[in-house]
Short mmCIF file of the C-alpha atoms (twelve columns), coordinates in Angstrom:
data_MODEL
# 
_entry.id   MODEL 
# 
loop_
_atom_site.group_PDB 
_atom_site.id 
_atom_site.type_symbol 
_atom_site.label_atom_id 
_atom_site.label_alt_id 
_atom_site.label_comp_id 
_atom_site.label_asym_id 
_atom_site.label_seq_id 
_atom_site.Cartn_x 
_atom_site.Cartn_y 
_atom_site.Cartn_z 
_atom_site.pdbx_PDB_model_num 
ATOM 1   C CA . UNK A 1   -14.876 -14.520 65.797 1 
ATOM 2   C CA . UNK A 2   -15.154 -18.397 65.464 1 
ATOM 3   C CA . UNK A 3   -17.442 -19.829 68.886 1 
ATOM 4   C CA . UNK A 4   -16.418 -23.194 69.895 1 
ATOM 5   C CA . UNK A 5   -19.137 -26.301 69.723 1 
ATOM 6   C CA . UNK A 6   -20.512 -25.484 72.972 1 
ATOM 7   C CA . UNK A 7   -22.605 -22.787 72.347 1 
ATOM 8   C CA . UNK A 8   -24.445 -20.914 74.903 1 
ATOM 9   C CA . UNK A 9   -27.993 -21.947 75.642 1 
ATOM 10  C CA . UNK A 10  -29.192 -18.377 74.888 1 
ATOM 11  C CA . UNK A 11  -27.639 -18.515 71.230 1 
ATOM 12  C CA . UNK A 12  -28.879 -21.370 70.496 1 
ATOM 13  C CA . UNK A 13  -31.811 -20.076 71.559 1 
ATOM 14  C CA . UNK A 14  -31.441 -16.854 69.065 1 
ATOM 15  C CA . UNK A 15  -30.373 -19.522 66.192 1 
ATOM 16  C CA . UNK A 16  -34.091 -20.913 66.738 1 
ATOM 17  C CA . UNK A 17  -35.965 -17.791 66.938 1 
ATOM 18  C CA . UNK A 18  -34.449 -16.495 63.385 1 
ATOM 19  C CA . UNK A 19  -35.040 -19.832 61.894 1 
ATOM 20  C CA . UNK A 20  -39.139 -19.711 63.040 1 
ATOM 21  C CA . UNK A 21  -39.002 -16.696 60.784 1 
ATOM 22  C CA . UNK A 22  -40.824 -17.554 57.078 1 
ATOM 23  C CA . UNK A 23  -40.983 -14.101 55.674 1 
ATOM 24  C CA . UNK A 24  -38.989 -10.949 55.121 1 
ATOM 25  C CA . UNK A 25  -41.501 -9.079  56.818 1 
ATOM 26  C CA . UNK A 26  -41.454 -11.448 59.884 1 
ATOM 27  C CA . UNK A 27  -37.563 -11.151 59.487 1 
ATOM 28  C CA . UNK A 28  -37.439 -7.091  59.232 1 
ATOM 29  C CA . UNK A 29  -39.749 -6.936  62.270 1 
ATOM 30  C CA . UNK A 30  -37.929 -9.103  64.391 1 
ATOM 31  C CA . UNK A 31  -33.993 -7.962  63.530 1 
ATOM 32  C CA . UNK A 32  -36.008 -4.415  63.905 1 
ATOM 33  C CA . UNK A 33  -36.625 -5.152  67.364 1 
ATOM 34  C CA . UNK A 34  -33.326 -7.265  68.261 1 
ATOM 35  C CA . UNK A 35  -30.985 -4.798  66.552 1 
ATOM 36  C CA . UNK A 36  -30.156 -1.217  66.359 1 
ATOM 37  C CA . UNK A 37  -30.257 0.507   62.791 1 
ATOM 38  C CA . UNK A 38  -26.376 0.607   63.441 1 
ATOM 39  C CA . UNK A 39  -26.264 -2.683  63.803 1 
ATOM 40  C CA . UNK A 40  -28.561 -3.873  60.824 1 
ATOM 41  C CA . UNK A 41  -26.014 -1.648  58.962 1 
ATOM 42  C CA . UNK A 42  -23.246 -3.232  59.834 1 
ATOM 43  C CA . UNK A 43  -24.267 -6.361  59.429 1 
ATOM 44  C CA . UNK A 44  -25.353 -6.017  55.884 1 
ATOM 45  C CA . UNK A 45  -22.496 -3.801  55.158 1 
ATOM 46  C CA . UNK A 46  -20.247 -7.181  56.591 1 
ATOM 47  C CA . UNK A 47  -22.380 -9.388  54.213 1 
ATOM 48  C CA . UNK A 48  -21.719 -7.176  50.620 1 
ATOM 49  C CA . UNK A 49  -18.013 -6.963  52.090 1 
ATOM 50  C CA . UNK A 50  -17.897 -11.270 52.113 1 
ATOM 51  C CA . UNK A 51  -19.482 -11.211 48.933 1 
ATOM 52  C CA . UNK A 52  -17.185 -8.813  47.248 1 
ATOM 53  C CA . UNK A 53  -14.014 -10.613 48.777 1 
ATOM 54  C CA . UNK A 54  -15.486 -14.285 47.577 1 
ATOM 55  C CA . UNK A 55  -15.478 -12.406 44.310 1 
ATOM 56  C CA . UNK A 56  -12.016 -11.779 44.628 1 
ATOM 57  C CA . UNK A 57  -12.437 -8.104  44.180 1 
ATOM 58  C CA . UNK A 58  -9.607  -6.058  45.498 1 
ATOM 59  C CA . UNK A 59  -9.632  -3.884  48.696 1 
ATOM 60  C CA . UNK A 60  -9.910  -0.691  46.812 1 
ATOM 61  C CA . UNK A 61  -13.177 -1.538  44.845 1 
ATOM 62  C CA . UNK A 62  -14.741 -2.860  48.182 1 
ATOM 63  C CA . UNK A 63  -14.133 0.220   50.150 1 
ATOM 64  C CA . UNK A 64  -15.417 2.276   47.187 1 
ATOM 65  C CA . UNK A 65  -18.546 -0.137  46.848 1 
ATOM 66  C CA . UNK A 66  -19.467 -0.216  50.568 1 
ATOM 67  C CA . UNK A 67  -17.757 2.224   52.807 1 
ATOM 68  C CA . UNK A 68  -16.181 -0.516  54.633 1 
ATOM 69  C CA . UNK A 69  -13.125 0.552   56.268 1 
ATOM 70  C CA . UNK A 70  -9.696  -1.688  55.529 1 
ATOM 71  C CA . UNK A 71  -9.755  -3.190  59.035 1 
ATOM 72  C CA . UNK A 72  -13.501 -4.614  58.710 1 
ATOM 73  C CA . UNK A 73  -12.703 -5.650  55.038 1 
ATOM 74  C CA . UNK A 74  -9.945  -7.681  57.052 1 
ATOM 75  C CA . UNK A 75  -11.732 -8.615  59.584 1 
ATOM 76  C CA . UNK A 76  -14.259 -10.275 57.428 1 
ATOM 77  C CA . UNK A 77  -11.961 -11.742 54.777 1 
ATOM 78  C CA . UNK A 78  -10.355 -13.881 57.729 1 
ATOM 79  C CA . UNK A 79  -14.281 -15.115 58.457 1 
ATOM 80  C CA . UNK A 80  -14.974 -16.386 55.482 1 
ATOM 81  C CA . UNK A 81  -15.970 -19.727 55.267 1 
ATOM 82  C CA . UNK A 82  -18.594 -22.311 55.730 1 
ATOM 83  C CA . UNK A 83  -21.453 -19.659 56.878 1 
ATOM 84  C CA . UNK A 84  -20.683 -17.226 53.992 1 
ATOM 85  C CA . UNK A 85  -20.455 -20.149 51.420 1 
ATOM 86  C CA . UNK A 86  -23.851 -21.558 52.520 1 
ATOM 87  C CA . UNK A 87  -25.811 -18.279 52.489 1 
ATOM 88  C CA . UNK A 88  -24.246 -16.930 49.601 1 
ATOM 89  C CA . UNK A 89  -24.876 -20.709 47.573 1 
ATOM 90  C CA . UNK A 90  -28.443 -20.381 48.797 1 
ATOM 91  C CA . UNK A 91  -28.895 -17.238 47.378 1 
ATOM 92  C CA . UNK A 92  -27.398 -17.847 44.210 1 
ATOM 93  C CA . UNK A 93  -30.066 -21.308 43.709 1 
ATOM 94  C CA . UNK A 94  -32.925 -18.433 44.713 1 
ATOM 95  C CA . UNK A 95  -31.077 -15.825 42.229 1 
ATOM 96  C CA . UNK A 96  -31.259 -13.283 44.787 1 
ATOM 97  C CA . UNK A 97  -27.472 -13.242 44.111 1 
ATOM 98  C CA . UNK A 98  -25.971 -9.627  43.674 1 
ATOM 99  C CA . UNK A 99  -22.583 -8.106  43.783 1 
ATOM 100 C CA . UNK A 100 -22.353 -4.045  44.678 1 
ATOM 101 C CA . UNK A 101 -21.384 -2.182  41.739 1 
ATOM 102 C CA . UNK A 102 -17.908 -0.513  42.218 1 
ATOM 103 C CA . UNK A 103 -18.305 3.219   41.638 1 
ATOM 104 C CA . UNK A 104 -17.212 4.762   38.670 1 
ATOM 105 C CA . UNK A 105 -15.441 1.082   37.648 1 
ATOM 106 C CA . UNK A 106 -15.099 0.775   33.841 1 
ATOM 107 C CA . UNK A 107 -15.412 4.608   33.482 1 
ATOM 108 C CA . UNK A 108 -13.770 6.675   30.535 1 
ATOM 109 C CA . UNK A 109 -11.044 8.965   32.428 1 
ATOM 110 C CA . UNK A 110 -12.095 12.697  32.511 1 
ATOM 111 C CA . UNK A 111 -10.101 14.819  29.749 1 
ATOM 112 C CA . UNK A 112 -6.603  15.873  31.329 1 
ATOM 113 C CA . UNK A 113 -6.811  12.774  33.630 1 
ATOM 114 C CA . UNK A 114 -4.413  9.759   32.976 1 
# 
């Protein structure tokens, strides 16, 4: 969901709080508080998903790789943009860059299977 300009006071005030954050630790404790477990998991599951999709991997591989259903896969690959790109550039200069491995992907079929 794209938000307009005029963000809420409160969200801006949310944007502030995660950027006074300087360490994992400070950030685990704090999204531990704001968020459910559910909710840290779907978040992260959201971010291998944009990854994965600005990899151009296909559907099939990302569903294997993460457990993400079709309609989030969706749902994120019509998100993408500027927010992904910067995180994901960021990461790359830090080389904290990874892509989930794809199950099985590059395997030898089992004898009998074609």
């Amino acid at each position: 969901m794209k938000r307009g300009k005029n963000k809420p006071t409160v969200i801006e005030e949310l944007y502030e709080a995660i950027l006074c954050l300087e360490t994992k630790e400070e950030c685990s404790a704090f999204f531990d508080d704001l968020c459910t477990v559910l909710e840290l998991q779907t978040m992260s599951q959201r971010l291998q998903v944009a990854k994965m999709l600005r990899e151009h991997r296909v559907y099939s591989d990302i569903v294997a790789a993460t457990s993400a259903s079709t309609a989030t896969i969706s749902r994120v690959n019509r998100s993408l943009g500027s927010g992904y790109d910067i995180v994901f550039d960021r990461l790359k200069e830090k080389g904290k860059y990874t892509i989930p491995e794809v199950p099985n992907a590059g395997a030898e079929p089992e004898d009998g299977a074609q």
